[in-house]
VOBA-1610 file (N, C-alpha, C; in pm, whole numbers, padded with zeros to 5 digits, always signed):
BEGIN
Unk-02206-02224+00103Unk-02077-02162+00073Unk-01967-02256+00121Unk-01868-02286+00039Unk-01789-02358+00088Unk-01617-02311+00012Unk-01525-02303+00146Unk-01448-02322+00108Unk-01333-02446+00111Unk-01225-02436+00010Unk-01134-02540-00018Unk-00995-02493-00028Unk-00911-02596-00033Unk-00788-02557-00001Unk-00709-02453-00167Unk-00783-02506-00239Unk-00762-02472-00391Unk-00816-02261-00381Unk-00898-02264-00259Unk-00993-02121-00284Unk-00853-02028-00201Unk-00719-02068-00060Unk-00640-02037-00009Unk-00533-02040-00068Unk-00392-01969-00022Unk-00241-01985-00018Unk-00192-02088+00011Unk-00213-02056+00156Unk-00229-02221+00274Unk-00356-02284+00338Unk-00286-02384+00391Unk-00402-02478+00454Unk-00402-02504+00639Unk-00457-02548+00695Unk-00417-02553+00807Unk-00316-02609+00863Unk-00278-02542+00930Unk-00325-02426+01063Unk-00354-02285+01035Unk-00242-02265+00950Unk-00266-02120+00874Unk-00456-02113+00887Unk-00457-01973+00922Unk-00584-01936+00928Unk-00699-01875+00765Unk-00602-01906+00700Unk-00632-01867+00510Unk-00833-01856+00513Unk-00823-01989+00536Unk-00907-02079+00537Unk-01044-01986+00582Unk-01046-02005+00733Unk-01149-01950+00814Unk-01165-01825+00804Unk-01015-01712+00728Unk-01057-01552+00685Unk-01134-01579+00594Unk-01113-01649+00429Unk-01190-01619+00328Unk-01310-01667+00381Unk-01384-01777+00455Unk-01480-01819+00527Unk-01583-01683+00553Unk-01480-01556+00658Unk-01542-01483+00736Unk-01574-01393+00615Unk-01464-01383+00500Unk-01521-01221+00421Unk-01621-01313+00303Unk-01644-01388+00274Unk-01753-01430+00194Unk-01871-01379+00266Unk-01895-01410+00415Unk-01970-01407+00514Unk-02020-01240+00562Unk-01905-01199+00524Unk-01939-01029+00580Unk-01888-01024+00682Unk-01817-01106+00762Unk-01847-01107+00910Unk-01691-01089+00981Unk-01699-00988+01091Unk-01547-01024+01151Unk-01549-01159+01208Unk-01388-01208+01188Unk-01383-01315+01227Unk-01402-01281+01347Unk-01387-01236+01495Unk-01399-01217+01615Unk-01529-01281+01636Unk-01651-01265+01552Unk-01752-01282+01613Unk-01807-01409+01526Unk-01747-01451+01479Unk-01716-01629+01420Unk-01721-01751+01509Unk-01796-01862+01485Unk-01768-01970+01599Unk-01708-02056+01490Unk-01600-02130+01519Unk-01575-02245+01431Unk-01545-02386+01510Unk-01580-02474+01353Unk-01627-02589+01474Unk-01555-02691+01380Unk-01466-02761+01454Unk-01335-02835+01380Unk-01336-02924+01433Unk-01294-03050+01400Unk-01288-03213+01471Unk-01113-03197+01465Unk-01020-03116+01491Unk-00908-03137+01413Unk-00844-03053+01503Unk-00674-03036+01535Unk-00604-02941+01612Unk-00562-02865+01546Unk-00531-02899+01422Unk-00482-02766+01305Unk-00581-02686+01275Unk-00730-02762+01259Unk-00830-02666+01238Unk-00862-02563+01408Unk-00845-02604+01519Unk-00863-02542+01592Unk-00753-02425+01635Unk-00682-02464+01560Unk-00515-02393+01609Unk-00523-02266+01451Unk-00619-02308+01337Unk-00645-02207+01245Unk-00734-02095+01297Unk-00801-02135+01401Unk-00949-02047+01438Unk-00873-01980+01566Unk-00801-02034+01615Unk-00723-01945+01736Unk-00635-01806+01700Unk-00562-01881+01562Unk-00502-01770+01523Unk-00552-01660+01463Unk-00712-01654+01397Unk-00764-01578+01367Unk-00849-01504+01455Unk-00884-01561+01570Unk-00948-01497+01695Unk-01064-01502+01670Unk-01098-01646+01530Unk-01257-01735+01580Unk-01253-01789+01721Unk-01420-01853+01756Unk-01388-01874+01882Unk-01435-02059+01833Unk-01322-02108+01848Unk-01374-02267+01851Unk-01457-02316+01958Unk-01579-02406+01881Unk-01640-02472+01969Unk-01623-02528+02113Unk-01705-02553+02218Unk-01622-02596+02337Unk-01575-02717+02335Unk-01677-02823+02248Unk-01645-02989+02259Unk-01477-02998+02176Unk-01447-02912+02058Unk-01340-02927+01990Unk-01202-02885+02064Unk-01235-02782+02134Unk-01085-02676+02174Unk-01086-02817+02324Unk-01148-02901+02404Unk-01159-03002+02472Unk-01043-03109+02443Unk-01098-03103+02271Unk-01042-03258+02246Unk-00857-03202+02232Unk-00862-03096+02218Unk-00712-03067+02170Unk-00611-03126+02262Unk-00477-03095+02191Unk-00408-03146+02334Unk-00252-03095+02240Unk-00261-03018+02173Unk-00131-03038+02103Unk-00141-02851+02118Unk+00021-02782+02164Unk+00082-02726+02174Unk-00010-02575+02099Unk+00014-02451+02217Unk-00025-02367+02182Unk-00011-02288+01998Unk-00125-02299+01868Unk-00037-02242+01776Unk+00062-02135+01770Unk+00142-02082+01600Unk+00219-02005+01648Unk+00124-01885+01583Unk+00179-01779+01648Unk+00146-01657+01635Unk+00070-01608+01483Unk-00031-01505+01459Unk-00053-01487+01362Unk+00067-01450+01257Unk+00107-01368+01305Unk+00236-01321+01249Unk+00318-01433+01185Unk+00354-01547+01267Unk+00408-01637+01177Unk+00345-01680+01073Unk+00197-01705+01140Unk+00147-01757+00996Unk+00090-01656+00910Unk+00108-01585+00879Unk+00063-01474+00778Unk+00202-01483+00648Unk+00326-01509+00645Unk+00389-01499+00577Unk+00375-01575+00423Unk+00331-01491+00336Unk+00351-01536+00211Unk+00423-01708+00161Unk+00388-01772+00092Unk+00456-01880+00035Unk+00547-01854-00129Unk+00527-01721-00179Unk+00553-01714-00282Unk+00697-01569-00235Unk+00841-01590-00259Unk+00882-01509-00245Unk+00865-01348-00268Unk+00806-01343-00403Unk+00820-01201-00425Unk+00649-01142-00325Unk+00614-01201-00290Unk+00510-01120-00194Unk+00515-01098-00083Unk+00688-01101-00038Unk+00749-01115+00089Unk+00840-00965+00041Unk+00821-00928-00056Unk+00946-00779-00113Unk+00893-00666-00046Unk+00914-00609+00032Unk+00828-00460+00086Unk+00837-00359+00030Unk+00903-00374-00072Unk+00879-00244-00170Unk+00846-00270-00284Unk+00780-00171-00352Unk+00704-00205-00502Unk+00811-00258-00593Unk+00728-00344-00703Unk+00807-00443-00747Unk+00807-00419-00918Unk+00829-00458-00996Unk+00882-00418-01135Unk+00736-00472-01144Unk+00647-00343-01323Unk+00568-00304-01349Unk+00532-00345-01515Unk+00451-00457-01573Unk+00453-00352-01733Unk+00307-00291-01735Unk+00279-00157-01812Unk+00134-00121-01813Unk+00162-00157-02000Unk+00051-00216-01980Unk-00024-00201-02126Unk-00157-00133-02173Unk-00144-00040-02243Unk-00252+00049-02289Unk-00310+00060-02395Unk-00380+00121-02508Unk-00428+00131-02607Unk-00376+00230-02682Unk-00358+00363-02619Unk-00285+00490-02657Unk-00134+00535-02579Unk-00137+00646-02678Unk+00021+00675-02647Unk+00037+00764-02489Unk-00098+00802-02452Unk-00059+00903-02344Unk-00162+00802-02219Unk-00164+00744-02215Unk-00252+00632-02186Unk-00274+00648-01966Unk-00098+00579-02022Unk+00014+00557-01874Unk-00005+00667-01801Unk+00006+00789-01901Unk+00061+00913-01770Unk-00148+00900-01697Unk-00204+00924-01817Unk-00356+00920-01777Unk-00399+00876-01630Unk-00403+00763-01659Unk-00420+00630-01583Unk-00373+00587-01445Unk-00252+00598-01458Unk-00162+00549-01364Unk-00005+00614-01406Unk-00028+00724-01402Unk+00137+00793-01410Unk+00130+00825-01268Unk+00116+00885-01144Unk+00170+00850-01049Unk+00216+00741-00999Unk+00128+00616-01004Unk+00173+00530-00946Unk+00308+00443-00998Unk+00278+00493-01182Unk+00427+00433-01223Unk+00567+00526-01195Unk+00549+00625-01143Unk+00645+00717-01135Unk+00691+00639-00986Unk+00604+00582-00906Unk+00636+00577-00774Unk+00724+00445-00771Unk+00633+00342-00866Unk+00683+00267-00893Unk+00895+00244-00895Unk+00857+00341-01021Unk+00980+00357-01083Unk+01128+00429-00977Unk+01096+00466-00871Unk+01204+00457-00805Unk+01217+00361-00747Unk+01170+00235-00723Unk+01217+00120-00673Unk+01217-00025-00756Unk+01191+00002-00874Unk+01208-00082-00985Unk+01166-00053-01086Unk+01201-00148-01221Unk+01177-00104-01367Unk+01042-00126-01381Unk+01018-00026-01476Unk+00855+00027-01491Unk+00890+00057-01646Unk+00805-00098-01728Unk+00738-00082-01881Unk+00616-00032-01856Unk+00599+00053-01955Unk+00519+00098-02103Unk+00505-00022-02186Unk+00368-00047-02209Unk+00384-00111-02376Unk+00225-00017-02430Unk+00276+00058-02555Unk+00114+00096-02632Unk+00199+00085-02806Unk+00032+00028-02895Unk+00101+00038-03021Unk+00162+00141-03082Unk+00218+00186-03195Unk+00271+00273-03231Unk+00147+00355-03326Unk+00149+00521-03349Unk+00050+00606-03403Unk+00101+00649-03497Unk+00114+00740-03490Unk+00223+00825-03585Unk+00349+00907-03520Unk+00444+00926-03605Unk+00582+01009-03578Unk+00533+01130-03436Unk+00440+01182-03468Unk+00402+01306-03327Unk+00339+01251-03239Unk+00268+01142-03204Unk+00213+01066-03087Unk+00333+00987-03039Unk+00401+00943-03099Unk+00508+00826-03087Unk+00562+00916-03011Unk+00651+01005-03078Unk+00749+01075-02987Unk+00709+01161-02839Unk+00573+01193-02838Unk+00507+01249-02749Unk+00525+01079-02629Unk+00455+00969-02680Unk+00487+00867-02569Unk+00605+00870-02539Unk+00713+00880-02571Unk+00885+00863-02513Unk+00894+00968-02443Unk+00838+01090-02496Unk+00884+01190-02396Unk+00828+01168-02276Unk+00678+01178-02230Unk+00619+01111-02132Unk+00675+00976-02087Unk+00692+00856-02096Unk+00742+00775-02083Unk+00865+00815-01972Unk+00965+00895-02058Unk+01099+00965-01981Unk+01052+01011-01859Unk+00979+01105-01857Unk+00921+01151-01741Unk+00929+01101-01617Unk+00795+00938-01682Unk+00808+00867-01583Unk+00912+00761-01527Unk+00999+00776-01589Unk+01137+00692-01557Unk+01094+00575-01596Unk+00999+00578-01700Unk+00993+00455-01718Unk+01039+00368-01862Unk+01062+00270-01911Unk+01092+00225-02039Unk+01042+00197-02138Unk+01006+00221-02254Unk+00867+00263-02300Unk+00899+00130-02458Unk+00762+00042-02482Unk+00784-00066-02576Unk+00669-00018-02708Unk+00690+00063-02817Unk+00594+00078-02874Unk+00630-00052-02994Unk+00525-00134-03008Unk+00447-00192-03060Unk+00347-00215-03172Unk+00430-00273-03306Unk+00279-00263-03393Unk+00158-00245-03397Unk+00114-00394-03285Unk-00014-00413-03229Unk-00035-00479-03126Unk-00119-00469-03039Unk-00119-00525-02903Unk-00210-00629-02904Unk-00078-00753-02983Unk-00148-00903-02969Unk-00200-00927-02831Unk-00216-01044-02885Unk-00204-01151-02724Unk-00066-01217-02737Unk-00020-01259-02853Unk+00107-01297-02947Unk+00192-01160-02895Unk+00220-01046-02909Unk+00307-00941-02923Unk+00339-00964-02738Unk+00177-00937-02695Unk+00194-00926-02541Unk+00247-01008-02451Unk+00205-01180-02500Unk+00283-01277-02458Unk+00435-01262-02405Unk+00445-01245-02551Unk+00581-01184-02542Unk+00681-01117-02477Unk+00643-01043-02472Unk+00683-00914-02369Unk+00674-00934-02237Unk+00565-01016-02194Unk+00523-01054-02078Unk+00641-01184-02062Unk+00727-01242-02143Unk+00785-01365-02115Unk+00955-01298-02094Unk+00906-01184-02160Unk+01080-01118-02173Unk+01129-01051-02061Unk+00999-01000-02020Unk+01025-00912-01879Unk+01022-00929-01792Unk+00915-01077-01737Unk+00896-01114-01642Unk+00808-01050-01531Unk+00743-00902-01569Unk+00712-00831-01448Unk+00651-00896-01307Unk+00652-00801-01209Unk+00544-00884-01084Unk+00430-00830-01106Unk+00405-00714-01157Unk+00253-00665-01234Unk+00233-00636-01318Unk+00160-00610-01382Unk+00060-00619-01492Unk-00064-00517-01472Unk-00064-00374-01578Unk-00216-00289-01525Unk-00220-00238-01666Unk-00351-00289-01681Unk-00407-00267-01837Unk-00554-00192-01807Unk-00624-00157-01897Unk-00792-00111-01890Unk-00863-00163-01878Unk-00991-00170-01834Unk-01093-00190-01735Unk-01149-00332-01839Unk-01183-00470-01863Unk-01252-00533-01907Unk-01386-00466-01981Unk-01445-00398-01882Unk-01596-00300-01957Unk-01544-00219-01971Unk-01465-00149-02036Unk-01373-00021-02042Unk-01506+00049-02146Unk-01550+00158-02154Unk-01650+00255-02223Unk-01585+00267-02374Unk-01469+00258-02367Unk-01379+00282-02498Unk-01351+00140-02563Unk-01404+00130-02680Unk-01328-00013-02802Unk-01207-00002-02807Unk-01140+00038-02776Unk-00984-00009-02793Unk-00911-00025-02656Unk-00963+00035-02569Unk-00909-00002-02442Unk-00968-00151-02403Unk-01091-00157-02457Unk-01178-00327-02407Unk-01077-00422-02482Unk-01026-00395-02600Unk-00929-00483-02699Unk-00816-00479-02603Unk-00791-00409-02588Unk-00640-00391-02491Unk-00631-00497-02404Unk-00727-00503-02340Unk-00785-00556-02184Unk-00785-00692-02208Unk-00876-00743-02354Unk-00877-00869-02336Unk-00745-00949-02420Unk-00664-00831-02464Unk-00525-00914-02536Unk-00499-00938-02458Unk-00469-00875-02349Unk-00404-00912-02210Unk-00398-01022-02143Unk-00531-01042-02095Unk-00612-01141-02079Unk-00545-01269-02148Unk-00578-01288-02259Unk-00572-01386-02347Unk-00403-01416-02336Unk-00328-01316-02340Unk-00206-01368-02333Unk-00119-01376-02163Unk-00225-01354-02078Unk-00112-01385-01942Unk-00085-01553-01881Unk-00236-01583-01905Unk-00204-01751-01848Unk-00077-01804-01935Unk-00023-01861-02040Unk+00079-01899-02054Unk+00193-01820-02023Unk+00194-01724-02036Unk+00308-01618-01972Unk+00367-01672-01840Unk+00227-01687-01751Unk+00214-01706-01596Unk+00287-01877-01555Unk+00231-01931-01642Unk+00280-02053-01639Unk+00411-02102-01688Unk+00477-02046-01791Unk+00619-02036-01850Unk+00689-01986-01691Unk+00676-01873-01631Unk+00736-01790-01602Unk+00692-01753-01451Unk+00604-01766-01377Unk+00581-01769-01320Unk+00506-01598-01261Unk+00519-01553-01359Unk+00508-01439-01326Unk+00390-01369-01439Unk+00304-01265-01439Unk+00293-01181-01284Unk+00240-01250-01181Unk+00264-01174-01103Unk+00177-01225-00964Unk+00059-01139-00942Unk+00039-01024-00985Unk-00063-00995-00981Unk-00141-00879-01118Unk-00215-00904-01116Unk-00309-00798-01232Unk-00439-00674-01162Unk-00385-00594-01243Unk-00467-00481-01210Unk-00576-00421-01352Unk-00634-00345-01326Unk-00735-00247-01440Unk-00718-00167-01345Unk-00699-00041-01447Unk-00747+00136-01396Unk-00853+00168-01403Unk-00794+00308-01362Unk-00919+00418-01388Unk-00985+00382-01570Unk-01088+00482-01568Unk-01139+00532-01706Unk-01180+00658-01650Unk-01245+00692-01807Unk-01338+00786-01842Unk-01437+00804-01749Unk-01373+00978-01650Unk-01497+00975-01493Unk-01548+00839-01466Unk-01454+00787-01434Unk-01469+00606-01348Unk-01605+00571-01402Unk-01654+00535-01515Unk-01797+00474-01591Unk-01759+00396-01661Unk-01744+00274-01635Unk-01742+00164-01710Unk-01891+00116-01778Unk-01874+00009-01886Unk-02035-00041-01967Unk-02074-00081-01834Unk-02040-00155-01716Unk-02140-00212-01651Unk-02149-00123-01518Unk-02093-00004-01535Unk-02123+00097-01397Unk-02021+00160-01382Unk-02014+00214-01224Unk-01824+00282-01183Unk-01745+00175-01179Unk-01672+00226-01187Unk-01535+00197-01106Unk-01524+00178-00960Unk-01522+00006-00933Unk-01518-00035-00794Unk-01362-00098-00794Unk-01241+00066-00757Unk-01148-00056-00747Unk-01095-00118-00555Unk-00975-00195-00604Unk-00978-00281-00451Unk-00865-00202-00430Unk-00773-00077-00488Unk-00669-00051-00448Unk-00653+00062-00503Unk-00624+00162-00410Unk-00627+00316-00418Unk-00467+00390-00411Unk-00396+00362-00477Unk-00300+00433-00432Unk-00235+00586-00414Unk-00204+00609-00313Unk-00158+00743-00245Unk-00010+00800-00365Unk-00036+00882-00469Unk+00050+00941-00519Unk+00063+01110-00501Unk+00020+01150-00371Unk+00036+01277-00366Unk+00192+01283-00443Unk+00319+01246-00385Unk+00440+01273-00424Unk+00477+01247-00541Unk+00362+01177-00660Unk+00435+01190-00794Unk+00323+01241-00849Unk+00258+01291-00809Unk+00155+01368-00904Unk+00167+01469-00959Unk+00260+01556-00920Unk+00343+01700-01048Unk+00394+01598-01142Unk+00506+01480-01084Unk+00602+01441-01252Unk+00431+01350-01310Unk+00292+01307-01256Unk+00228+01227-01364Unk+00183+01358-01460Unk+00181+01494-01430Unk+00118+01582-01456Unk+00193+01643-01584Unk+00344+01649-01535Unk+00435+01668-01609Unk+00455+01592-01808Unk+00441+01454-01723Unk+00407+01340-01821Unk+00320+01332-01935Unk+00210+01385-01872Unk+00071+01408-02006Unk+00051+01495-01992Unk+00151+01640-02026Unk+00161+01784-02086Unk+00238+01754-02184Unk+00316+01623-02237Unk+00453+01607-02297Unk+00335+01577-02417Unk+00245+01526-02429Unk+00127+01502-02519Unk+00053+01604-02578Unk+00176+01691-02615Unk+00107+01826-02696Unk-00033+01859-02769Unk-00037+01716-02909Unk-00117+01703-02956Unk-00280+01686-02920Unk-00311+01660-02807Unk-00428+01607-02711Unk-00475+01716-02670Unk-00620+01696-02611Unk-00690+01827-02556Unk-00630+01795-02401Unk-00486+01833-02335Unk-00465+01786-02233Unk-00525+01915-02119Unk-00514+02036-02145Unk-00569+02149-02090Unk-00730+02187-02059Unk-00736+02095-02175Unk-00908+02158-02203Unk-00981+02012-02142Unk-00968+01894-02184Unk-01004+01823-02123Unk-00914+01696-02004Unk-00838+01631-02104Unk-00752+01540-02015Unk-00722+01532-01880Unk-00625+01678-01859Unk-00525+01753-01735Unk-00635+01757-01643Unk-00801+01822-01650Unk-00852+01840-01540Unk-00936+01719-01518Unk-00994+01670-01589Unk-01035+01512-01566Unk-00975+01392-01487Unk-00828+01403-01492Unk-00713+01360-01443Unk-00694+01397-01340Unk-00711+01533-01275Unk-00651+01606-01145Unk-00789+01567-01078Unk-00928+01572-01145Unk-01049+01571-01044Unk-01044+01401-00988Unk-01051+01338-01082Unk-01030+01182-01042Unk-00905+01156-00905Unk-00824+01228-00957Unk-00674+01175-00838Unk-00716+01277-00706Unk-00792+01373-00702Unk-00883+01389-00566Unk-00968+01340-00532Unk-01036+01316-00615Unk-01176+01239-00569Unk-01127+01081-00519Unk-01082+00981-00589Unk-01002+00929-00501Unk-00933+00927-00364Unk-00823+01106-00401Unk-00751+01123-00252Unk-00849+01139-00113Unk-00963+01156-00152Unk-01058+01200-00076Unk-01133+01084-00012Unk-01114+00982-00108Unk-01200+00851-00004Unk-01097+00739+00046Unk-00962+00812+00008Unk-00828+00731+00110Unk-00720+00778+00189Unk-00791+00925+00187Unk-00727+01014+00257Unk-00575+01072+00263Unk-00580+01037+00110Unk-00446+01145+00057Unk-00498+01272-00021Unk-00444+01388-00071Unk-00438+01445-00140Unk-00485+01448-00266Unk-00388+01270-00317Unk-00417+01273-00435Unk-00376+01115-00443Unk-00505+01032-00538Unk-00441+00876-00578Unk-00525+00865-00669Unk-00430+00692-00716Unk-00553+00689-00849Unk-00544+00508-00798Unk-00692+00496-00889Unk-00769+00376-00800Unk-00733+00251-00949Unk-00704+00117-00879Unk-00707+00000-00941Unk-00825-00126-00910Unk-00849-00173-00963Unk-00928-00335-00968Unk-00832-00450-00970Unk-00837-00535-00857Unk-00770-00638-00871Unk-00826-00735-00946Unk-00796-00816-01030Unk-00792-00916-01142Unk-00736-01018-01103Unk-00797-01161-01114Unk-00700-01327-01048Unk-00641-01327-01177Unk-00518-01405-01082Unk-00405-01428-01221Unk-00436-01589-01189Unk-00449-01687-01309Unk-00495-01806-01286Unk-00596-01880-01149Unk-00679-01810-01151Unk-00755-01786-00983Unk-00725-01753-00907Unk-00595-01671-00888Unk-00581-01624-00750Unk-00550-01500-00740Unk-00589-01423-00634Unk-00515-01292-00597Unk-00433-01264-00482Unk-00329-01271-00511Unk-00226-01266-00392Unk-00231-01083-00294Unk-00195-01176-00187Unk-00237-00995-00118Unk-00101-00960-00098Unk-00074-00842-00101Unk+00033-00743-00127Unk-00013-00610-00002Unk+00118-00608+00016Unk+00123-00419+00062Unk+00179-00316-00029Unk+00157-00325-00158Unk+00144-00286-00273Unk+00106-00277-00386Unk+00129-00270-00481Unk+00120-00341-00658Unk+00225-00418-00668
//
């Protein structure tokens, strides 16, 4: 197993290095020995509370490092923002968003702009997405078709800091299409623009994806917008939202709340945006 500076943020001293080291490994770093010919490498293993070798921490001679805390700070501004950061979801259907992730875009949406993008259906689905959409305070882009071309797009116009589309093995053909327009159109997006910084996949269908559940890396706590996500996909008249949707929806955002100890959340998969996944105290 090896890591490189290309696999981190930073390099030494920053301790980047010797964490991804420890979680490949399974292992707390605490109970880590690291063994460095180098003062930055020993001054990386200090700050993580590896224990450097005795012959190495010997040879040192250069100035206590600084604090984890210093070195933990992001290199990329917007992962330094402490509050959630502007959103687009792209979906397959019109009631998709509220499904999926309407709490979290509702939560979103009081601290920045929160797109919608799904193609367009007909005149009574369409208008059913705007109304939902409204709900969620969010801005809603219906769409011919959900290129990689259309999505590009959109993705170059808006700039978001995230990006949450459907599951890669999504159980559903049009959500898997969704997933990989996406896909296909973020690296140049990312590279024009610098942005997103990060990518997500939702929930599905009772979390069963083609290749199993739903293992996501990020659970978020929407007890407080879970009436307006609820609100949101009732606006979807047309749908079995009563009979099936509404309680499928409410059992998932407990079952969730239940293994992160809210009330109520709904769970994401983190996705590398050009190999990387930046860590956040959010989306």
């Amino acid at each position: 197993m090896v890591v490189t500076l290309e696999n981190v943020p930073r390099g030494k001293p920053a301790p980047a290095a010797y964490l991804e080291a420890a979680r490949r490994l399974g292992a707390a770093p605490a109970r880590c020995l690291a063994v460095d010919d180098a003062d930055d490498g020993n001054a990386a293993a200090l700050a993580l509370a590896c224990k450097p070798s005795p012959s190495a921490t010997a040879a040192s001679s250069r100035p206590p490092p600084p604090t984890p805390r210093e070195l933990s700070v992001p290199r990329n501004p917007d992962d330094q923002l402490a509050r959630p950061q502007s959103v687009l979801a792209v979906f397959a259907h019109p009631d998709d968003a509220e499904l999926w992730a309407g709490g979290t875009l509702a939560l979103h949406a009081q601290h920045a702009p929160v797109h919608i993008a799904v193609p367009l259906h007909d005149p009574v689905r369409d208008a059913e997405a705007q109304a939902g959409a409204a709900v969620l305070g969010a801005a809603l882009h219906q769409l011919p078709e959900l290129t990689p071309t259309a999505i590009r797009a959109l993705l170059i116009e808006l700039t978001p800091h995230v990006v949450i589309t459907h599951p890669v093995h999504d159980t559903h053909t049009a959500h898997r299409r969704t997933a990989e327009a996406v896909l296909e159109a973020l690296p140049e997006a990312k590279i024009e623009t610098g942005r997103p910084r990060r990518l997500y996949t939702c929930d599905t269908y009772n979390s069963l994806t083609l290749i199993g559940q739903v293992t996501p890396t990020v659970m978020v706590d929407v007890t407080a917008t879970f009436a307006t996500k609820m609100q949101a996909l009732h606006c979807h008249k047309s749908q079995p939202i009563d009979q099936h949707f509404g309680p499928m929806a409410e059992d998932l955002a407990r079952l969730w709340g239940r293994r992160s100890g809210a009330d109520f959340a709904e769970a994401f998969t983190a996705l590398p945006v050009l190999g990387r996944v930046p860590g956040a105290a959010h989306l």
